[in-house]
C-alpha positions as CSV (number, residue, x, y, z in Angstrom):
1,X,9.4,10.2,-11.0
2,X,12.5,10.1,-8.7
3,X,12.5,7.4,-6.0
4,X,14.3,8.5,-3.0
5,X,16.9,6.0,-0.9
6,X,15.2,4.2,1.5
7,X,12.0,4.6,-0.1
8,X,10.0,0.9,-0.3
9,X,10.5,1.7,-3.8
10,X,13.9,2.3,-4.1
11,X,14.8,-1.4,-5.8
12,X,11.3,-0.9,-8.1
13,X,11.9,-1.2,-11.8
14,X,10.7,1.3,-14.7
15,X,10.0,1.0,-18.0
16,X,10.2,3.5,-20.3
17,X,7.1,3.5,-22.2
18,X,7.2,6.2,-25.3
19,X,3.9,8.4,-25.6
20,X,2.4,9.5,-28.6
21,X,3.9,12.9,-28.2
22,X,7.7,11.3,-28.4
23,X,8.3,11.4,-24.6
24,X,9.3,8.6,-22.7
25,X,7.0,8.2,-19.4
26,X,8.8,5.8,-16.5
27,X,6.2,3.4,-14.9
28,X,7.0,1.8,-12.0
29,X,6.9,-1.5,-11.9
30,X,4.6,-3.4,-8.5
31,X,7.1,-4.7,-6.0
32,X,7.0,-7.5,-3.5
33,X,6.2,-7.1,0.3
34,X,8.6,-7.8,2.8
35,X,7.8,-11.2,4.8
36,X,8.6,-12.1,8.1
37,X,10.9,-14.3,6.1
38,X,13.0,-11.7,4.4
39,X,14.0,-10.0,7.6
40,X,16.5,-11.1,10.2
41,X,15.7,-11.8,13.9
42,X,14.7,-10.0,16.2
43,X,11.5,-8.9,15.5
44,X,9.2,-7.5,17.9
45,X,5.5,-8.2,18.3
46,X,3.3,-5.3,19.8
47,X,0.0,-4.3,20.2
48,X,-0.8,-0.3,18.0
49,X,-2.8,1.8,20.2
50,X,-5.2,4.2,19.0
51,X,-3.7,7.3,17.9
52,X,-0.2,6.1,17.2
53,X,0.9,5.9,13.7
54,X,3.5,3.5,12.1
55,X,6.4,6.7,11.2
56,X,6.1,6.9,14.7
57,X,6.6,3.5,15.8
58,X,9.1,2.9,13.2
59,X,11.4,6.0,14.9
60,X,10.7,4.5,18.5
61,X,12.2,1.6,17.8
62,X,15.4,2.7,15.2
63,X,15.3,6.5,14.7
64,X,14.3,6.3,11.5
65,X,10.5,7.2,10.8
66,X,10.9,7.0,7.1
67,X,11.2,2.8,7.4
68,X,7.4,2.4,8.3
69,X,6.7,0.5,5.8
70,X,8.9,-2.0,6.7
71,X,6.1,-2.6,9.8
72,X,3.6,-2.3,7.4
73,X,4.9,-4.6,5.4
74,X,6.0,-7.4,7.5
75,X,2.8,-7.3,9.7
76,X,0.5,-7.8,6.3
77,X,-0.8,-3.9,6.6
78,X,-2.4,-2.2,2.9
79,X,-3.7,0.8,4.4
80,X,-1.8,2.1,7.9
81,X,-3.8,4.9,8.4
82,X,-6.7,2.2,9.1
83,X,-5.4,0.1,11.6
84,X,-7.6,-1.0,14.1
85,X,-6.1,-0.6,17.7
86,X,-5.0,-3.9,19.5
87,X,-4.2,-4.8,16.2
88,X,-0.6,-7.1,16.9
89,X,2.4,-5.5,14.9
90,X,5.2,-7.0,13.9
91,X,8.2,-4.5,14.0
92,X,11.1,-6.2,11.9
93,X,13.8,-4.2,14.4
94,X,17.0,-5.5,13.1
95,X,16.0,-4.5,9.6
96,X,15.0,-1.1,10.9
97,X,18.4,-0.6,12.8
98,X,20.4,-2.3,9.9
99,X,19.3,0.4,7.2
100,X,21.6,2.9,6.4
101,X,21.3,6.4,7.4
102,X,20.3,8.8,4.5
103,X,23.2,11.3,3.5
């Protein structure tokens, strides 16, 4: 299973785990969530409205819809496509703008 750049799984490991057959299956190891902690200042705090979704957000803020789970992350989200609105956000926006631009 490729992992794309940028993906939240891009610095993931694998291990190669040898089936019965003789193939060599890659799992993907769990990774750790981003913290407030692990991402530089500023980081904006706003309130998700009913409707919006976190690609969304993410490209308001840095042009780059393919970073929400960087939000997710950060604001301590499992499952974005149940957020509740007025639910606060924290949008790690230097992170966002700081990643590079997929070639």
């Amino acid at each position: 299973m490729p992992v794309f750049r940028g993906s939240r799984y891009e610095n993931s490991k694998f291990t190669g785990i040898l089936g019965e057959d003789g193939k060599v299956r890659r799992y993907l190891h769990t990774r750790d969530s981003l913290t407030l902690q692990d991402v530089p200042n500023p980081v904006v705090v706003r309130q998700y409205q009913r409707g919006e979704v976190l690609d969304s957000i993410a490209f308001e803020f840095s042009g780059k819809s393919r970073l929400w789970w960087a939000i997710a992350d950060v604001s301590g989200i499992l499952f974005p496509l149940d957020i509740e609105p007025l639910t606060e956000l924290s949008v790690p926006f230097q992170f966002l703008v700081d990643q590079p631009e997929l070639s």
